[in-house]
N, C-alpha and C positions, 0 to 999 in steps of 0.2 A: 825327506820323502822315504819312506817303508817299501824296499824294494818288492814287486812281483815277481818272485821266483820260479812258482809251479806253473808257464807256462801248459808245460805239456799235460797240465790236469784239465786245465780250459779246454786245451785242444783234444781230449778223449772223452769230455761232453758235447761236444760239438761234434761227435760221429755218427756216420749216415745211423748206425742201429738203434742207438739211444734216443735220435734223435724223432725214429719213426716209433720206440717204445712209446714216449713219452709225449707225444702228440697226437697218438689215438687215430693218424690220417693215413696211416696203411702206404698201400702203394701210391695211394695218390700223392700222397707226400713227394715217393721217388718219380712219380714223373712232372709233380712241378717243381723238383729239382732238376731235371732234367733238360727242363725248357728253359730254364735262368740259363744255365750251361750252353744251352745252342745259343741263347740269343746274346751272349756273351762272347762266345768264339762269333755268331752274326757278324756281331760292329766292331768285332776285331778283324775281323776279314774283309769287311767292308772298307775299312779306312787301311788298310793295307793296301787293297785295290786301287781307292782313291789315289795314293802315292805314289801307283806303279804308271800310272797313266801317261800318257804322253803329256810333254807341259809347254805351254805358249811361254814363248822366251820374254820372262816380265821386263816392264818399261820400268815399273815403283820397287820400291821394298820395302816401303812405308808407309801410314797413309794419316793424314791428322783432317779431318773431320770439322769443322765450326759450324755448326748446327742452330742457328738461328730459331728457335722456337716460337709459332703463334703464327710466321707466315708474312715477312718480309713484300710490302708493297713494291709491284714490278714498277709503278708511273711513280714513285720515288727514288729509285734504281739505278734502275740499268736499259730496261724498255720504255724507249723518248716516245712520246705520241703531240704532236707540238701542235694538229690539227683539231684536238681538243677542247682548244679556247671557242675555238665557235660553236661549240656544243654543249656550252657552261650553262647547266639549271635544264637543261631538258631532256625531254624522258627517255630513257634509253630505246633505241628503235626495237619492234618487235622482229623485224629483219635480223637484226645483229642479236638478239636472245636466242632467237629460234627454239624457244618455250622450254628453257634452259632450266633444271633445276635450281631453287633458290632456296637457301637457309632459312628456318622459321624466324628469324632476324627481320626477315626485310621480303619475306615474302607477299606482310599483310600491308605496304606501301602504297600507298594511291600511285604515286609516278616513284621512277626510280630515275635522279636527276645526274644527271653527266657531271661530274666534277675533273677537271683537268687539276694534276700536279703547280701546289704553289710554289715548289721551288723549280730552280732555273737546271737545263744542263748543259753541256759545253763538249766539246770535242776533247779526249785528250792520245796523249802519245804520237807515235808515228802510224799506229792504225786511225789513230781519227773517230776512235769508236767514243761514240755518247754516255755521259755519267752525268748522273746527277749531282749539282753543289751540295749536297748531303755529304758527300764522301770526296772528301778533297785529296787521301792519303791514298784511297784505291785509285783514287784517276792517275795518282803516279807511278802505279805500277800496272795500268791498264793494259800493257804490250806482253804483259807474263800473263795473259788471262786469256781464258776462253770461255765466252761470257754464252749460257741457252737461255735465250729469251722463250724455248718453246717447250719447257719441259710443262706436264698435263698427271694428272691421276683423277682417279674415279671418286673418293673418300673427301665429299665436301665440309666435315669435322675434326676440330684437333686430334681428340684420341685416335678415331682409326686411322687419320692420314700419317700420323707422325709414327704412329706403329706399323705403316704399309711400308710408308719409306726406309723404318729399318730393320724390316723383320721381315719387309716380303708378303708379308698379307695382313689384313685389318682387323683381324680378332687377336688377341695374346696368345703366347705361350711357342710361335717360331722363334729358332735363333736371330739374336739380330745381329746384323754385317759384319760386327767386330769379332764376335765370336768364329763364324764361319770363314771367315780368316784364320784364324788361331787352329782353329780346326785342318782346316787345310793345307796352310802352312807352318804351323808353331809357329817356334820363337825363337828369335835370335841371340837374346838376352836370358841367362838362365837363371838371373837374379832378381827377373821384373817381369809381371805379367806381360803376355803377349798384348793384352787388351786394356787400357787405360783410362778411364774418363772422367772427363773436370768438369764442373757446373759452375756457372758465376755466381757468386754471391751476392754481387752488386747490381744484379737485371732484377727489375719490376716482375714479381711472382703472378705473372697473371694468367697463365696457363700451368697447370701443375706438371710435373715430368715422374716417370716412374719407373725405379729398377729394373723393371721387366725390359724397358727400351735397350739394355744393356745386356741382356739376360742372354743365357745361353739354350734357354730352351729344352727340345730332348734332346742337343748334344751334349757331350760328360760332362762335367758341372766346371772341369780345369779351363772352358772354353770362355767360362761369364769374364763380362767386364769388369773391372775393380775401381771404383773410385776411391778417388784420392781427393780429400777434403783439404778445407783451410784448418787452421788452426793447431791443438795439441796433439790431435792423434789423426796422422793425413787418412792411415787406414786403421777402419774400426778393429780393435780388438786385435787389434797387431802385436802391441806393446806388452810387455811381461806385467804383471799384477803386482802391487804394489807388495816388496816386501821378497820378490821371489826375481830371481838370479838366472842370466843366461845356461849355467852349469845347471839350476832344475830346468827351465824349459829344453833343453836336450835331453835329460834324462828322461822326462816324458814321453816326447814326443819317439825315442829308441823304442819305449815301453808300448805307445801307442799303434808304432811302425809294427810291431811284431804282432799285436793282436789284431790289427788289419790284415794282415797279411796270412794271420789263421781263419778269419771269415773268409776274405778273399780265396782261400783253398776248400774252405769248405761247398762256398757258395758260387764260386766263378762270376761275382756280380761286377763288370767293370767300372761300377761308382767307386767300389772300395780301393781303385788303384786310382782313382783320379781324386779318392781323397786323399790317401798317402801321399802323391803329389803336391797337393792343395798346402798339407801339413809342413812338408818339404819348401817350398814354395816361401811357406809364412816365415820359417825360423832366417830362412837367405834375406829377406825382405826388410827383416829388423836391424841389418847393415844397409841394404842399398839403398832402400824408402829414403832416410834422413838425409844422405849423401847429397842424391838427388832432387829431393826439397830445398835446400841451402843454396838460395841463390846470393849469397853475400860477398861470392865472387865474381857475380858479374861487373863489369864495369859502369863507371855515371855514364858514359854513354849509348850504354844498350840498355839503361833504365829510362833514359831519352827517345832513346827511337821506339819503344813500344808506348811512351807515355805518363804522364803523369799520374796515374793508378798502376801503376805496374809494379810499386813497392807494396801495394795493398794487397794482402796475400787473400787470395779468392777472387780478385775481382778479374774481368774479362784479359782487359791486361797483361794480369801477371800470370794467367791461367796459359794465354799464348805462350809468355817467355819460358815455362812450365815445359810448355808441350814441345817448344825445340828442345830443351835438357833431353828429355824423354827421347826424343830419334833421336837426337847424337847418341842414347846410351840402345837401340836399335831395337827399341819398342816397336812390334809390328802396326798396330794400330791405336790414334790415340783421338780421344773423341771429346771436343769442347760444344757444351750446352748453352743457351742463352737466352733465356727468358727475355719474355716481355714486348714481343712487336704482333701483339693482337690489336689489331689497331679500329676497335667500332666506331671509334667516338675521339675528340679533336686528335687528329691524326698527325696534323704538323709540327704540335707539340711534342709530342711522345716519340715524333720518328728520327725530330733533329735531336732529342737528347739518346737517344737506341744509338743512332749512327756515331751521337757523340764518344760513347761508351765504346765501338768498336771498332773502327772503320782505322783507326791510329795503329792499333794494336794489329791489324789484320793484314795492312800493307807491311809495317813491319815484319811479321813474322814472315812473308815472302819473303823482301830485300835479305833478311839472315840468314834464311837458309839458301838465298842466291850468293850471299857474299863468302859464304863456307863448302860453298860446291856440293852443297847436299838436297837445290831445287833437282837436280838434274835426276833423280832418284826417290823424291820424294811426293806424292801426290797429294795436294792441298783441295780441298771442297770447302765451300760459301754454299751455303742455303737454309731456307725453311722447307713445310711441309706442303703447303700450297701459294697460292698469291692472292689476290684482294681486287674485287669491283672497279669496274672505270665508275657507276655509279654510286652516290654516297648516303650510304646508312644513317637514316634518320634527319636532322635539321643539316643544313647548308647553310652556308655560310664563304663571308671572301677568306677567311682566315681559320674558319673552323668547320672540320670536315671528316669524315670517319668513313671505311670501307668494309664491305662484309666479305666472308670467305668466296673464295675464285679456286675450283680447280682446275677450270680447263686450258689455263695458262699461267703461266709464273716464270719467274728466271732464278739461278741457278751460276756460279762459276766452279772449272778446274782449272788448276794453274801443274805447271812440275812435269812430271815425269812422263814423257808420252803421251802428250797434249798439246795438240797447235798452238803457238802463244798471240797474241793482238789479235783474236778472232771474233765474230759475233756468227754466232751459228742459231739457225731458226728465224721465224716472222710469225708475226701476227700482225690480227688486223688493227685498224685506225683506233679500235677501243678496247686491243688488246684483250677482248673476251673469246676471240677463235684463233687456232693456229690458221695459219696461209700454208706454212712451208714449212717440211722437217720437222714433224713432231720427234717430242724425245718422252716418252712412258717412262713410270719410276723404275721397271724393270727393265728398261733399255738402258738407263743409269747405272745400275747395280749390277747387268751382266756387261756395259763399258767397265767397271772399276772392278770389278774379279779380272777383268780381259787383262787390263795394264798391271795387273799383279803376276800374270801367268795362268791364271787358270781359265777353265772352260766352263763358263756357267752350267753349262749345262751336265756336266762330267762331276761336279762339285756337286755329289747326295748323300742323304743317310738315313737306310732305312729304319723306319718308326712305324710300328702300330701294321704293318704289310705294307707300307706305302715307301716309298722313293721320296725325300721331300728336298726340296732345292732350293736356295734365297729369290730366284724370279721363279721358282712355282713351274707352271709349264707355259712360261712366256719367255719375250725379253730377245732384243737385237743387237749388238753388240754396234755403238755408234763409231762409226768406222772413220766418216768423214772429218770428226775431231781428233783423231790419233795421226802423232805426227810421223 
């Protein structure tokens, strides 16, 4: 590589005079330089702020995330409704709709018929709390859980729901949760993104998922999430180019650090220092990514207790056993996707092979991190984006049955860190279409899990555009009654 020597020629075309010769924009020039400049020292001062703040003394320091995609039926679950049998094939009362919004799905339905759960549930642990025989590995760690049967949101479709849930609101382009951690608190690890996220390989594609869910929004770009793949290269364009040597990619990147850092003086724009990071960030990465991928020291029996896909590199599985690596190495936030529980159409099929897929892996990855003393500290989340009809979408059947989207009830666990454990928190009613008792809103969620990290929902902003903008927006109650 042909060294750049003449810096300093770059940087005397790059001067405020030359550069208002040569752009014909006068003074305007200098005062839209001048506003990059404020609104640079802005959200430098503003997250200075943010850090100086008083801080809620955190339960977590970590947080992993299993994010069910499509919308996890609550009457396969975790919400037992056993009075349902006598309501099998009729039409939902108009009492209990109360002229309830319904999906273009199942709005044009002549009746919309009651279908009660085929599978059975059972009591388990020493709480006694209700699980479905879908999930025979979570009822063994039922007593580490704190199960919301009454979490609700307003967004009765995949995209906006699953983007309110982690971004805060139903249009694109806020930070989503992972980010806004990173933001607020960094990283503990100076070798691995603050922000993590795995997608399974081996879920039923039937809802799409999209970068943006991960996205950092208008916080500085060092905030995004970074997935980590199966296969050759975990992160894209990680890897040196075929042919071209650690000793060039340093020298680059020295070469690159300084011309950044000459726009950056020019311009005061703080992308350019959160790309020098970014740049910083990649060359560390090319040591610890592989490290941290190589699970060939695990032992056969922790390839046992997650399961038999759990050598399958990508699948749900090994994605968990993945995600404990990642906290033992003090990833602040680490987030597993999983396709596939949109469930329109025969529902029993699709739900017992979904659960098959994770429910092994999911109990396990509690029991590990309980057995290495890192639940105590660690905040574990179970959910989708909404929940699914007591009645069923389209033909019925004893055997065959399918649910349209439900927001106004759903369930939800946290397990770990500053969390009641054997609890069932919330009610709904006999057909689980209204809450009774103790709603919990996506944003009473999201300002509990800033709370049990130390911050203040409400304290956690950044301004953008004149505005103040926050992960619960100008909502959000901090669920108290779950905090242990």
């Amino acid at each position: 590589m042909a060294p750049f020597n003449d810096l300093s020629e770059l940087h005397r075309k790059l001067d405020r005079r030359d550069f208002l010769q040569k752009t014909g924009m006068g003074f305007g020039a200098l005062a839209l330089n001048s506003i990059f400049s404020q609104q640079a020292n802005a959200a430098s001062l503003e997250k200075e702020i943010m850090r100086m703040l008083p801080a809620i003394a955190p339960k977590a320091k970590r947080v992993v995330y299993l994010f069910m995609a499509g919308g996890p039926s609550q009457f396969e679950t975790f919400d037992y409704k056993p009075t349902l049998k006598s309501f099998y094939g009729k039409d939902l009362p108009d009492s209990v709709r109360r002229g309830q919004r319904l999906t273009g799905m199942s709005a044009n339905q002549a009746i919309l018929p009651v279908v009660p759960s085929k599978f059975e549930f059972s009591q388990h642990g020493k709480s006694g709390t209700w699980v479905s025989d879908l999930l025979p590995y979570t009822a063994q760690v039922v007593d580490d859980l704190c199960i919301i049967n009454s979490m609700f949101t307003e967004q009765i479709n995949h995209d906006p729901a699953i983007t309110f849930l982690q971004t805060g609101h139903q249009l694109a382009g806020r930070p989503s949760i992972g980010s806004w951690l990173s933001y607020g608190l960094g990283s503990e690890n100076q070798n691995l993104p603050a922000f993590i996220v795995l997608v399974s390989s081996d879920a039923a594609k039937d809802q799409p998922l999209y970068a943006r869910l991960w996205g950092n929004g208008f916080l500085p770009s060092e905030h995004q999430g970074v997935q980590f793949r199966s296969g050759k290269d975990p992160v894209l364009f990680l890897n040196n180019p075929e042919g071209y040597d650690g000793e060039d990619r340093k020298e680059m990147l020295d070469y690159l650090t300084k011309l950044n850092s000459i726009q950056n003086n020019a311009w005061g724009d703080p992308e350019v220092d959160a790309r020098i990071s970014q740049y910083e960030m990649a060359f560390r990465m090319q040591t610890s990514v592989p490290e941290v991928m190589d699970t060939q020291g695990e032992s056969d029996a922790s390839f046992a207790m997650y399961g038999p896909t759990s050598r399958d590199k990508g699948s749900f599985a090994a994605n968990c056993l993945l995600a404990r690596k990642l906290l033992e190495k003090d990833v602040r936030f680490v987030q597993l996707y999983h396709q596939g529980w949109d469930h329109h159409g025969d529902l029993p099929r699709n739900m017992a092979k979904q659960c098959q897929q994770t429910d092994q892996a999911t109990a396990a990855l509690i029991l590990d991190l309980k057995r290495r003393g890192m639940l105590e500290d660690t905040l574990v989340i179970w959910g989708g984006e909404f929940g699914r009809t007591v009645y069923s979408q389209g033909k019925l059947s004893a055997n065959a049955y399918g649910r349209d989207h439900h927001p106004r009830c759903f369930s939800m666990w946290m397990a770990g860190a500053g969390v009641k454990p054997g609890i069932t928190y919330g009610q709904t009613d006999d057909f689980s279409y209204n809450i009774l008792k103790d709603p919990v809103h996506v944003h009473d969620f999201q300002a509990t899990l800033l709370h049990l990290m130390g911050i203040d929902h409400e304290e956690l902003a950044f301004k953008y555009q004149g505005r103040r903008f926050r992960l619960t927006d100008v909502h959000g109650n901090v669920v108290k009654a779950i905090l242990s």
